[in-house]
DRENTORKOL-3810 file (N, C-alpha, C; in nm, 4 decimals):
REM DRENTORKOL-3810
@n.u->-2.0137; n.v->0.1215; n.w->-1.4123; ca.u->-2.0004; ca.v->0.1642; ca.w->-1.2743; c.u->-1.9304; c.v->0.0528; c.w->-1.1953
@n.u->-1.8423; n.v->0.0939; n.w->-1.1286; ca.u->-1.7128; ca.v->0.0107; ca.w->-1.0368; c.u->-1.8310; c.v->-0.0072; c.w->-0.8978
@n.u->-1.8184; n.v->-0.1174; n.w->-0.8409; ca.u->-1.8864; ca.v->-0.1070; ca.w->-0.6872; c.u->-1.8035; c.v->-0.2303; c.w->-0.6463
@n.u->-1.7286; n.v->-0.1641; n.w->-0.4801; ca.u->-1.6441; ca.v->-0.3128; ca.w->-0.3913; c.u->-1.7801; c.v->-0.3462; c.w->-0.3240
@n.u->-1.7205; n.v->-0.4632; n.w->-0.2968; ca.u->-1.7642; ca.v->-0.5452; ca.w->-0.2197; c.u->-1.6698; c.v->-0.6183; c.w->-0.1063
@n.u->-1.7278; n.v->-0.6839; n.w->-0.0194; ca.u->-1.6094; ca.v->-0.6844; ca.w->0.0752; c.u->-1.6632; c.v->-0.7931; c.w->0.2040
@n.u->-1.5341; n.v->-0.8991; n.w->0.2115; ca.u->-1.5734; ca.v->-1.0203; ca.w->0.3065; c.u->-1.5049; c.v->-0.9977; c.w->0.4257
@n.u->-1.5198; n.v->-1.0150; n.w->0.5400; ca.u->-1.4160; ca.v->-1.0542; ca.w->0.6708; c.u->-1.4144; c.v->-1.2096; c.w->0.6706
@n.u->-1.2947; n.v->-1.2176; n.w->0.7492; ca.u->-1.2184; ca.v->-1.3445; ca.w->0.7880; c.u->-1.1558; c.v->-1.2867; c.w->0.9195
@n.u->-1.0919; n.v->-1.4293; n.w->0.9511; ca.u->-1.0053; ca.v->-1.4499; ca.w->1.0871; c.u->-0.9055; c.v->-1.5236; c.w->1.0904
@n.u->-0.8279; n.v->-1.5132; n.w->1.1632; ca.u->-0.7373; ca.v->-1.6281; ca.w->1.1154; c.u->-0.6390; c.v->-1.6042; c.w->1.2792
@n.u->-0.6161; n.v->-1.7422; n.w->1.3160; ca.u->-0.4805; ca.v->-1.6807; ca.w->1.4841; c.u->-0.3130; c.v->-1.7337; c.w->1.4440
@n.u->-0.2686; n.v->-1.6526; n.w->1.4027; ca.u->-0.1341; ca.v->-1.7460; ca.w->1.4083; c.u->-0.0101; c.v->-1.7012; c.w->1.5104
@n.u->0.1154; n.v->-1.7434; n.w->1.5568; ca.u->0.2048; ca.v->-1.6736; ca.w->1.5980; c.u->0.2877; c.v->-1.6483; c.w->1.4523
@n.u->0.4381; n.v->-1.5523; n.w->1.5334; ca.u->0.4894; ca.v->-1.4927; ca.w->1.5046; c.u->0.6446; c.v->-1.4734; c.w->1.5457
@n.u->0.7199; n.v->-1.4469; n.w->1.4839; ca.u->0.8590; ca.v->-1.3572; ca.w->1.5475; c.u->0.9034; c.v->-1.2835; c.w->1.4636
@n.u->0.9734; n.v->-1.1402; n.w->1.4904; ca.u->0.9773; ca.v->-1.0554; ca.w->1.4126; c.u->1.1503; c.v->-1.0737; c.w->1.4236
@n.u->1.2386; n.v->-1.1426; n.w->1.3350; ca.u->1.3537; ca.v->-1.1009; ca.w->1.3582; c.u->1.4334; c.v->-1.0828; c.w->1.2359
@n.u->1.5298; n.v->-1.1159; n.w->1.2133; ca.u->1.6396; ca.v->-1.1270; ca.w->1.1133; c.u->1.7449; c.v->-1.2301; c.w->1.1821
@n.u->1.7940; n.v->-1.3206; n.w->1.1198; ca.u->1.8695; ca.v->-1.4836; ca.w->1.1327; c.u->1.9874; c.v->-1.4092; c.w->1.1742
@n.u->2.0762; n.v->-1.2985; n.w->1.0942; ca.u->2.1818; ca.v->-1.2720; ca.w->1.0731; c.u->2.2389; c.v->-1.1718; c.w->1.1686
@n.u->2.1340; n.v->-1.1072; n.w->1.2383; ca.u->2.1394; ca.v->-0.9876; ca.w->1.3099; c.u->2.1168; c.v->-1.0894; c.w->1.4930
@n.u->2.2421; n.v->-0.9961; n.w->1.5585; ca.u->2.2461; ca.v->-1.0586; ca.w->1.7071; c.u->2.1142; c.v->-1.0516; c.w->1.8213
@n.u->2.0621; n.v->-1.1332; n.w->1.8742; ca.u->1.9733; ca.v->-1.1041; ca.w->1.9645; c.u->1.9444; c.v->-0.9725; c.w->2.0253
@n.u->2.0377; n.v->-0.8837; n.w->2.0469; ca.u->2.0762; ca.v->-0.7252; ca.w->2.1315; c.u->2.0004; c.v->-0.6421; c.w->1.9788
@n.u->2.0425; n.v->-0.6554; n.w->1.8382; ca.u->2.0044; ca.v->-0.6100; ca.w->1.7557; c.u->1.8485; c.v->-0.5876; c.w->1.7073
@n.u->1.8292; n.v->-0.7314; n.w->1.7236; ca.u->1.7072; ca.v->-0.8036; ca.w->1.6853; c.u->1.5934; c.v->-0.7112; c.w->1.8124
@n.u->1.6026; n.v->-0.7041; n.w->1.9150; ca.u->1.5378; ca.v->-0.6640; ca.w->1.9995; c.u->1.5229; c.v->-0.5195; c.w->2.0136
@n.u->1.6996; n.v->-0.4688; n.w->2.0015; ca.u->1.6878; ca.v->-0.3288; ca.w->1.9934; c.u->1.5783; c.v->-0.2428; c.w->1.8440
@n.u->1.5605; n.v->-0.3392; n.w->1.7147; ca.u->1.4950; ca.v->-0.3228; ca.w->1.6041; c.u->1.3465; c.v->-0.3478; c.w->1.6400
@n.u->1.3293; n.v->-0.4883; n.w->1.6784; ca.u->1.1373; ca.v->-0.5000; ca.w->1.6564; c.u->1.1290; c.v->-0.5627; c.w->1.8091
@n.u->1.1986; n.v->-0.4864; n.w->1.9285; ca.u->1.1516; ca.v->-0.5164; ca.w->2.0631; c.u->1.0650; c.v->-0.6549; c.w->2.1020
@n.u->0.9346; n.v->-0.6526; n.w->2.1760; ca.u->0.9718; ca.v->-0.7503; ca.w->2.2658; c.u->0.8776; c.v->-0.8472; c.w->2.0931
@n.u->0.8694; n.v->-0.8295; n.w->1.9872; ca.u->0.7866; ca.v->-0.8842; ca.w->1.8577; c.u->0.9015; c.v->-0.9666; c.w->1.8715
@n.u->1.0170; n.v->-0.9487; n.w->1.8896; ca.u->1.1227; ca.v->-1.0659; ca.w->1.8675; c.u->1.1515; c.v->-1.1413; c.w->1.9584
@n.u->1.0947; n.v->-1.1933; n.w->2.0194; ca.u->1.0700; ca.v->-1.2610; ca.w->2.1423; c.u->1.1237; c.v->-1.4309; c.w->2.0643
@n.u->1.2265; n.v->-1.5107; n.w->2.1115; ca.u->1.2959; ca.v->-1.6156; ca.w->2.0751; c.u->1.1766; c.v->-1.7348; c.w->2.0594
@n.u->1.0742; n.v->-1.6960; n.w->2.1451; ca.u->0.9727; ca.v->-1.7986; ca.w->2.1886; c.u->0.8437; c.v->-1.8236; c.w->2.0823
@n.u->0.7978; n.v->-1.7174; n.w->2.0247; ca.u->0.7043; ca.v->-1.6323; ca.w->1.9167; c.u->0.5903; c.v->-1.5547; c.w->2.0144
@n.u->0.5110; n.v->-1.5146; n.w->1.9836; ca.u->0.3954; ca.v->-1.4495; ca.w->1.9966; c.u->0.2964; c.v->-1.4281; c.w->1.8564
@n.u->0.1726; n.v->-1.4623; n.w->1.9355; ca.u->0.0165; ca.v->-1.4688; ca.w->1.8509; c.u->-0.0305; c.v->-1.3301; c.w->1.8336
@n.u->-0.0908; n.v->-1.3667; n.w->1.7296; ca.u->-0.2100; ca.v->-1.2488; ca.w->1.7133; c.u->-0.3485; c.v->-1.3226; c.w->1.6573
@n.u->-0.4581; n.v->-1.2527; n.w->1.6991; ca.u->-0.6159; ca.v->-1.2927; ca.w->1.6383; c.u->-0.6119; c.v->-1.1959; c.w->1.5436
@n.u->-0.6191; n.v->-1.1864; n.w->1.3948; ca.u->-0.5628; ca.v->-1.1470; ca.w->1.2531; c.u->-0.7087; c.v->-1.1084; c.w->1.2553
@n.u->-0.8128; n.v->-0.9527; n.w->1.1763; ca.u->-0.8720; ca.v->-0.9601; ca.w->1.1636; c.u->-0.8166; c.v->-0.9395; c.w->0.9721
@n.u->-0.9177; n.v->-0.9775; n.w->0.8590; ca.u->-0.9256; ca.v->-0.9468; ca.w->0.7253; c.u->-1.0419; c.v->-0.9182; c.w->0.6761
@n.u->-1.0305; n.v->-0.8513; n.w->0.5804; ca.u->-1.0915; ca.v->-0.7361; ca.w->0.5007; c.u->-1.0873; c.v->-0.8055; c.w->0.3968
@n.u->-1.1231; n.v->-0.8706; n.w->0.2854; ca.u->-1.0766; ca.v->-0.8589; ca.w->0.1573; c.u->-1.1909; c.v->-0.7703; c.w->0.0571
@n.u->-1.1366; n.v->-0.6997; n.w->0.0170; ca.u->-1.2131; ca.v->-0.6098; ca.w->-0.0476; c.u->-1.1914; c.v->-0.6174; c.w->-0.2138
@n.u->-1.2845; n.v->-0.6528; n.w->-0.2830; ca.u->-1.2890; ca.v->-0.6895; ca.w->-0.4367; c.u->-1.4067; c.v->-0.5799; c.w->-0.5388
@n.u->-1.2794; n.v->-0.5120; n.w->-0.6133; ca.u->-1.3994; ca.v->-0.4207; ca.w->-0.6710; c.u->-1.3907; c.v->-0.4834; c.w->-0.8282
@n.u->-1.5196; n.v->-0.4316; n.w->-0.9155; ca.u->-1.5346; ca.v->-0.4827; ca.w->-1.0239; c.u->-1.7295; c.v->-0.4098; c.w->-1.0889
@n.u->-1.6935; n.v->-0.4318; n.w->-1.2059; ca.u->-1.8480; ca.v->-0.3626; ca.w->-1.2524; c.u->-1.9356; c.v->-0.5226; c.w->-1.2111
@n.u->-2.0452; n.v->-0.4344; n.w->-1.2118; ca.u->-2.1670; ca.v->-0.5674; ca.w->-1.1158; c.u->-2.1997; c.v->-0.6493; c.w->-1.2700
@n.u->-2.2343; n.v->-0.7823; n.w->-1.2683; ca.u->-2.2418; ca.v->-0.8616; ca.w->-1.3824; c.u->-2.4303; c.v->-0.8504; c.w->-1.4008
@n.u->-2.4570; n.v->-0.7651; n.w->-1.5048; ca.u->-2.6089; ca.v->-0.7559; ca.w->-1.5575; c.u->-2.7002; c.v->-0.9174; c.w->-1.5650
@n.u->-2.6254; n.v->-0.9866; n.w->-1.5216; ca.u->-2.6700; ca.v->-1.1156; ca.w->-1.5290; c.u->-2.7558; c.v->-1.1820; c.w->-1.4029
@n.u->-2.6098; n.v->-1.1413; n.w->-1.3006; ca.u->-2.6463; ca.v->-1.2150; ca.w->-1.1620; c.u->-2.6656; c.v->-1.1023; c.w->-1.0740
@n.u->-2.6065; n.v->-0.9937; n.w->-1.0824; ca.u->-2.5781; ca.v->-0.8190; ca.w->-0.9785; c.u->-2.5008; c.v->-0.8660; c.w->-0.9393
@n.u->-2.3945; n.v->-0.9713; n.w->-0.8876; ca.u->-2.2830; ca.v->-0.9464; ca.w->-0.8082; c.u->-2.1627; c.v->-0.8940; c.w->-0.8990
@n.u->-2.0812; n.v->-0.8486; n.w->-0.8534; ca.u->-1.9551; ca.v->-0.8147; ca.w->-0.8514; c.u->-1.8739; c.v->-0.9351; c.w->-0.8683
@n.u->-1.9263; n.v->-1.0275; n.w->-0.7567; ca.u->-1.8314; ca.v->-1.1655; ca.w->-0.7376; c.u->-1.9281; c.v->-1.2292; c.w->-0.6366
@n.u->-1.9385; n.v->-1.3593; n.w->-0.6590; ca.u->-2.0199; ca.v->-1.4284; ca.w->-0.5749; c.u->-1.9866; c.v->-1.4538; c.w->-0.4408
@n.u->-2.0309; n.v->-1.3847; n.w->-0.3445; ca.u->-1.9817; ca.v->-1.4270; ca.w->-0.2260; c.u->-1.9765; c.v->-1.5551; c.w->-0.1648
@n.u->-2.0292; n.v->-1.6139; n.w->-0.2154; ca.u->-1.9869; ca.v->-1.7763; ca.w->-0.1470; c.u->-1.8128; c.v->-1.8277; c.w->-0.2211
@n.u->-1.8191; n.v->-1.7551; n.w->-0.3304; ca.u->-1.6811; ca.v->-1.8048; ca.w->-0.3907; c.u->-1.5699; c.v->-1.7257; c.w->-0.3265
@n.u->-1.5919; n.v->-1.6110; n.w->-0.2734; ca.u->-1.4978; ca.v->-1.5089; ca.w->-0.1965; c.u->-1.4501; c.v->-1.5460; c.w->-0.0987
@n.u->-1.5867; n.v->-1.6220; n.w->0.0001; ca.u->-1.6014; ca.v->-1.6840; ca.w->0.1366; c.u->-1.4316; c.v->-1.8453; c.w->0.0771
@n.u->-1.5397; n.v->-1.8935; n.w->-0.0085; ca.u->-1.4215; ca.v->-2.0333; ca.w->-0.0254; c.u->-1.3190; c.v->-1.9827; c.w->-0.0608
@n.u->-1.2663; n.v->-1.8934; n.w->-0.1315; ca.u->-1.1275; ca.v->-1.8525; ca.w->-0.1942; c.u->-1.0825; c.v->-1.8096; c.w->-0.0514
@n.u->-1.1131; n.v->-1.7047; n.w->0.0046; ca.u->-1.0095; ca.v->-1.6792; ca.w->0.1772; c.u->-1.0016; c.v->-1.7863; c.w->0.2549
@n.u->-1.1223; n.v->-1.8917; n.w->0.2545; ca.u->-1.0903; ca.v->-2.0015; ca.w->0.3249; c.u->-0.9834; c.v->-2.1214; c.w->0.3041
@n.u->-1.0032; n.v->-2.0695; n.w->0.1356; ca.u->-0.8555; ca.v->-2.2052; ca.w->0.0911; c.u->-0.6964; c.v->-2.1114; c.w->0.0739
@n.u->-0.6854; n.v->-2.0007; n.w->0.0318; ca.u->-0.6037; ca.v->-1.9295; ca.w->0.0349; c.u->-0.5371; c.v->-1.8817; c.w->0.1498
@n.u->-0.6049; n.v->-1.8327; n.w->0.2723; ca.u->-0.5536; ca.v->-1.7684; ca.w->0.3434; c.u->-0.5748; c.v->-1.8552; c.w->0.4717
@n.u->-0.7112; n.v->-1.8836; n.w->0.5151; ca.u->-0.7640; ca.v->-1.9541; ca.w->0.6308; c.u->-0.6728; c.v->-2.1069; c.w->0.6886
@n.u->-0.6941; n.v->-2.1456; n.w->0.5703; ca.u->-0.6721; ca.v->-2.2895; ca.w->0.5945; c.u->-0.5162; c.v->-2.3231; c.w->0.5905
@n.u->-0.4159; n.v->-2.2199; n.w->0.4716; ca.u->-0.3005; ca.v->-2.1578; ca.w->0.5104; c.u->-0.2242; c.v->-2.0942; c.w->0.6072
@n.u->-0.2882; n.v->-2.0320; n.w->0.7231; ca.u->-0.2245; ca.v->-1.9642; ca.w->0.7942; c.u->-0.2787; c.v->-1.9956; c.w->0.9259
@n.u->-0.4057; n.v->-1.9810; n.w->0.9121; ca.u->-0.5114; ca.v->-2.0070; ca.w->1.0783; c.u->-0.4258; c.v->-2.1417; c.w->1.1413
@n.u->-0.3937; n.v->-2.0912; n.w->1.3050; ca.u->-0.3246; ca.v->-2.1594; ca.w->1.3863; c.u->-0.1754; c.v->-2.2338; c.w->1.3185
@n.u->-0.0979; n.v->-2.1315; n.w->1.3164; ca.u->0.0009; ca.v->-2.1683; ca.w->1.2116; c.u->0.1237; c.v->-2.0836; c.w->1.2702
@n.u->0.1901; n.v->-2.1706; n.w->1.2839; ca.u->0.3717; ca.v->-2.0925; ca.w->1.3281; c.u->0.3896; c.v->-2.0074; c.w->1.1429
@n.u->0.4329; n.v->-1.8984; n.w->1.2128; ca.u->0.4203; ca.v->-1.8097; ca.w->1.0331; c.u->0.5613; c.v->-1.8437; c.w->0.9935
@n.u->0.6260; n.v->-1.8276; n.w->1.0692; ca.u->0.8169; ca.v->-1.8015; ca.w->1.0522; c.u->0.8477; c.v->-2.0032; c.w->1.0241
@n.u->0.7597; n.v->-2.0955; n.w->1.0314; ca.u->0.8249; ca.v->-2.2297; ca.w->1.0450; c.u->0.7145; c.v->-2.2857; c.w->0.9514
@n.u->0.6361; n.v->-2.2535; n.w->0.9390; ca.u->0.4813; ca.v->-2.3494; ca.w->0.8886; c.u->0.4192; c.v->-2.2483; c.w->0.7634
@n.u->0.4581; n.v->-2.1828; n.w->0.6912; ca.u->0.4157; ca.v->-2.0943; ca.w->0.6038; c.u->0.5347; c.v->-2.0678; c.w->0.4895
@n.u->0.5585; n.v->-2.1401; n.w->0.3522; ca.u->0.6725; ca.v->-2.1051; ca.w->0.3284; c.u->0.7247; c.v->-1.9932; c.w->0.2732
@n.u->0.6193; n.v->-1.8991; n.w->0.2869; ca.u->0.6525; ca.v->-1.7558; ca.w->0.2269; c.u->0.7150; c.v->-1.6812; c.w->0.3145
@n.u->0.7148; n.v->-1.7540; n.w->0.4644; ca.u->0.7815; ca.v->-1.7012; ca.w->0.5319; c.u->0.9097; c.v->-1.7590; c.w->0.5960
@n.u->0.9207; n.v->-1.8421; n.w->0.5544; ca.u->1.0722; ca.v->-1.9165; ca.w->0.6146; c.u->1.1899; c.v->-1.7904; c.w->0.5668
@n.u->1.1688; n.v->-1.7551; n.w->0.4468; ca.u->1.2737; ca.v->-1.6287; ca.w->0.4640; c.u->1.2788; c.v->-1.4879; c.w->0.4526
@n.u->1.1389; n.v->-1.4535; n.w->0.4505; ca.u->1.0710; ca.v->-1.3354; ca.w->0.5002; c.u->1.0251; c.v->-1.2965; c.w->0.5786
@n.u->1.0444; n.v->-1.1902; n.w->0.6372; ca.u->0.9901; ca.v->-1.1591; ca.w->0.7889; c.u->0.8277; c.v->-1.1477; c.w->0.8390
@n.u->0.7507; n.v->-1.1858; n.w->0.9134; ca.u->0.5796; ca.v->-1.1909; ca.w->0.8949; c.u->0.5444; c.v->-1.0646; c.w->0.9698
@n.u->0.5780; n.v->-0.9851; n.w->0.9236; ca.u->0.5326; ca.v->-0.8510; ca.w->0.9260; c.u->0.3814; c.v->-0.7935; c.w->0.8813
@n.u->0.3033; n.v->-0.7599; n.w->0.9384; ca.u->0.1572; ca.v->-0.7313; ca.w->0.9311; c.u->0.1644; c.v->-0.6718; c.w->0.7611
@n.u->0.2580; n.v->-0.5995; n.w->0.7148; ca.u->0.2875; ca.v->-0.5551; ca.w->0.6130; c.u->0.3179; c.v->-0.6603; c.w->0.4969
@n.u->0.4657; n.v->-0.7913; n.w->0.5147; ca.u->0.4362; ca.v->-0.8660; ca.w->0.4699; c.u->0.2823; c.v->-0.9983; c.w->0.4297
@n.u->0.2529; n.v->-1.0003; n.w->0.5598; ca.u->0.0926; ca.v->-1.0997; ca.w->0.5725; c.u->0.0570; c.v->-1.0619; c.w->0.4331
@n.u->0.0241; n.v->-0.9197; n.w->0.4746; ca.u->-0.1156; ca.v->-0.8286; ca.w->0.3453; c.u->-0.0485; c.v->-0.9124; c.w->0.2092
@n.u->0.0663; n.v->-0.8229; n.w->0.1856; ca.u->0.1184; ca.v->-0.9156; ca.w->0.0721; c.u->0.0962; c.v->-1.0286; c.w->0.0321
@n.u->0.1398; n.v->-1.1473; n.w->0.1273; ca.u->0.1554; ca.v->-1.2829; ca.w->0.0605; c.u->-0.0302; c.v->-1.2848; c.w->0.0210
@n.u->-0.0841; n.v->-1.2339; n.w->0.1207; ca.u->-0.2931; ca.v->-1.2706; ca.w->0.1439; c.u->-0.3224; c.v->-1.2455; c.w->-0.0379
@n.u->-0.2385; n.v->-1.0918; n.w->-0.0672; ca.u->-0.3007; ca.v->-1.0518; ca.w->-0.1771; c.u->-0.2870; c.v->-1.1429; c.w->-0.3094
@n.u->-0.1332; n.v->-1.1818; n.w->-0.3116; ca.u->-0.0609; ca.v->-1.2406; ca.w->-0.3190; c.u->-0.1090; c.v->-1.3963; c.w->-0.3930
@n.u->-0.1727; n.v->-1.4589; n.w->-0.3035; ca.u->-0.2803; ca.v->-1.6040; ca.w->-0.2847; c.u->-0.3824; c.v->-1.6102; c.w->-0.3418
@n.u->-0.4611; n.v->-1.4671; n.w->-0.3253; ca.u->-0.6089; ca.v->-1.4397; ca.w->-0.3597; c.u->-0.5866; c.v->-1.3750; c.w->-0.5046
@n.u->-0.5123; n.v->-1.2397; n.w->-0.5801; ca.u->-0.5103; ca.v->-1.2214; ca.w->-0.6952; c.u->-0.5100; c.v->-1.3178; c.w->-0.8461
@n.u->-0.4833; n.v->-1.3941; n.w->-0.8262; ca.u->-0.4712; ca.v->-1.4684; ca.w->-0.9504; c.u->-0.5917; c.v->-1.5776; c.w->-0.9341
@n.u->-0.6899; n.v->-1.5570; n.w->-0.8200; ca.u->-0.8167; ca.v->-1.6560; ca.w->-0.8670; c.u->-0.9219; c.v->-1.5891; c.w->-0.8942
@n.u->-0.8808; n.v->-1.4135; n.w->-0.8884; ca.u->-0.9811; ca.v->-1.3071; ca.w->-0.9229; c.u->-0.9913; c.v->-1.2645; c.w->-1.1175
@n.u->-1.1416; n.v->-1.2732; n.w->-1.1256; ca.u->-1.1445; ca.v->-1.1850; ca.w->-1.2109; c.u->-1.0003; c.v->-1.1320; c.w->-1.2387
@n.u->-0.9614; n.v->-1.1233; n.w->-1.3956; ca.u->-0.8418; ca.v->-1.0127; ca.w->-1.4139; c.u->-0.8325; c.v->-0.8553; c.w->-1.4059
@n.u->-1.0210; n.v->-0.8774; n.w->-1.4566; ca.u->-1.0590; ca.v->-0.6838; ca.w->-1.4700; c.u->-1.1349; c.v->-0.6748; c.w->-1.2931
@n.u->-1.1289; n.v->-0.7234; n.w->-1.2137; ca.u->-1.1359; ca.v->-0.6727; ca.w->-1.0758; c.u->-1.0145; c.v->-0.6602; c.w->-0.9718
@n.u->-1.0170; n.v->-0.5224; n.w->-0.8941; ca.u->-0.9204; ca.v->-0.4628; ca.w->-0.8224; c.u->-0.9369; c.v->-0.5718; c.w->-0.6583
@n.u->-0.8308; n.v->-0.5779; n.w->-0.6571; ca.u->-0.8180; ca.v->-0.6659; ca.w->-0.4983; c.u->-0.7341; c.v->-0.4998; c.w->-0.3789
@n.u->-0.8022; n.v->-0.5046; n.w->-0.2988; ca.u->-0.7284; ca.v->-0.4799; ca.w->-0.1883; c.u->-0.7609; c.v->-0.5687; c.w->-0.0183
@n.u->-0.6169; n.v->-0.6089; n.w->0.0369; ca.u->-0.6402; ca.v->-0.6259; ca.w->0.1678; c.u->-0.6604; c.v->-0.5783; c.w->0.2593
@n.u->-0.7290; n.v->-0.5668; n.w->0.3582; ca.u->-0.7141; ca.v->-0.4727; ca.w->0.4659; c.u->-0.6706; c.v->-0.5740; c.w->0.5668
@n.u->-0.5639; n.v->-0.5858; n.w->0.6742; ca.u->-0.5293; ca.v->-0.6791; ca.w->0.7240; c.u->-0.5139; c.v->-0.5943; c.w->0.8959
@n.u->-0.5801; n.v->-0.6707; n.w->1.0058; ca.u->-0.5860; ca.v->-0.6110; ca.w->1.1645; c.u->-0.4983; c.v->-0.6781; c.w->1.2260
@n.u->-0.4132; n.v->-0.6382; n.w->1.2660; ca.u->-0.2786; ca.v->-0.7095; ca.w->1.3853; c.u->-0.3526; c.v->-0.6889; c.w->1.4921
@n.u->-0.3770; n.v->-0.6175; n.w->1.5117; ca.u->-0.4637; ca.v->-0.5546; ca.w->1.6574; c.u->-0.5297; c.v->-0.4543; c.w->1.6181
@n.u->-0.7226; n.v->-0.4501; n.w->1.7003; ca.u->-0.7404; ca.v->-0.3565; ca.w->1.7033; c.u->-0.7429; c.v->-0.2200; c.w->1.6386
@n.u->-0.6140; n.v->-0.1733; n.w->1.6974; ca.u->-0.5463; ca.v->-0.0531; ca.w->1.6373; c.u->-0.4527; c.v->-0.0155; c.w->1.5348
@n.u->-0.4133; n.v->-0.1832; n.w->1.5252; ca.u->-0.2722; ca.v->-0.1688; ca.w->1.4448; c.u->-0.3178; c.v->-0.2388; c.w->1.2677
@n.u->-0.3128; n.v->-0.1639; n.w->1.1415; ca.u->-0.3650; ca.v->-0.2233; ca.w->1.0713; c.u->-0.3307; c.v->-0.1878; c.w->0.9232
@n.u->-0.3001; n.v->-0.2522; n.w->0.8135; ca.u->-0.2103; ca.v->-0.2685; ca.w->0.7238; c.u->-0.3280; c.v->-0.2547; c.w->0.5849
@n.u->-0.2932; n.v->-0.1464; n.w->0.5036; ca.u->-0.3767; ca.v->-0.2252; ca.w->0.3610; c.u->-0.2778; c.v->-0.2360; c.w->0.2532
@n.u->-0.3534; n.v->-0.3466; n.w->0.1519; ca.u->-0.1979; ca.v->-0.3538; ca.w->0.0602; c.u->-0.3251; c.v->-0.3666; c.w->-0.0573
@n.u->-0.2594; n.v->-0.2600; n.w->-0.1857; ca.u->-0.3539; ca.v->-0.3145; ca.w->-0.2841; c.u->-0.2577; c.v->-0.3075; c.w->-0.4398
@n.u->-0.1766; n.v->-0.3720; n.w->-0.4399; ca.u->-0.1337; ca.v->-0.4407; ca.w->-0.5183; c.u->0.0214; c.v->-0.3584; c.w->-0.6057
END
C-alpha cells in the first residue's frame, strides 16, 4: 500500500519575468508588469509531497525530520531571500517562472529521495496562483 505524506515550507524571493533578447515593449507586452526592470517578490508557499509504501520497521514513508532538512538544504537555504534571475544559477538563463521554480525544487529534492518513492511539488506564487510539477 502507497501512502503520501507531505511537508510545507516557505521561502521569499524576487523575481523578473523576461527574455534578454526580446525589447522592453515585448517583454512587457508578454509577462506585463512580472517584467518590471526593477524585480518583484513573492512569499512562495511549498508542498512537497513524497509518496512511498510505509517501512514495517519505523511506519514512516520517510522520516520527517529528514524531509524538513532536505527542503531546508535544497530549496530554503537556496532560494529564501534570494534575487532568482542573479543569485540562483538555474536561473541565470532560465526564466523563474512559478512553473520553472517547481522544476528546479523537484529537481534538488529527487535524487536525495528514496528511488522507489514518487516526489511531487506543489508550489504557491500567490494565494491563488499555484503550480504542481511531478516529474
Amino acid at each position: 500500500m502507497r501512502v503520501t505524506v507531505s511537508r510545507k515550507a516557505h521561502f521569499n524571493a524576487a523575481h523578473r519575468l523576461y527574455r534578454k533578447e526580446w525589447s522592453d515593449k515585448k517583454n512587457n507586452s508578454v509577462f506585463g508588469k512580472c517584467s518590471n526592470p526593477h524585480f518583484h517578490g513573492h512569499n512562495y508557499e511549498l508542498i512537497v509531497h513524497v509518496t512511498g509504501t510505509v517501512d514495517p520497521k519505523t511506519g514512516y514513508v520517510i522520516d520527517m525530520k529528514i524531509l524538513k532538512d532536505l527542503i531546508k538544504s535544497q530549496v530554503e537555504d537556496k532560494m529564501d531571500h534570494k534575487n532568482l534571475n542573479e543569485e540562483v544559477p538555474e536561473f541565470i538563463e532560465m526564466i523563474p517562472t512559478a512553473e520553472n521554480i517547481a522544476i528546479v525544487i523537484f529537481n534538488n529534492l529527487k535524487p536525495h529521495l528514496n528511488p522507489n518513492h514518487s516526489l511531487e511539488v506543489t508550489l504557491y506564487e500567490t494565494p491563488r496562483n499555484f503550480v504542481r510539477y511531478s516529474g
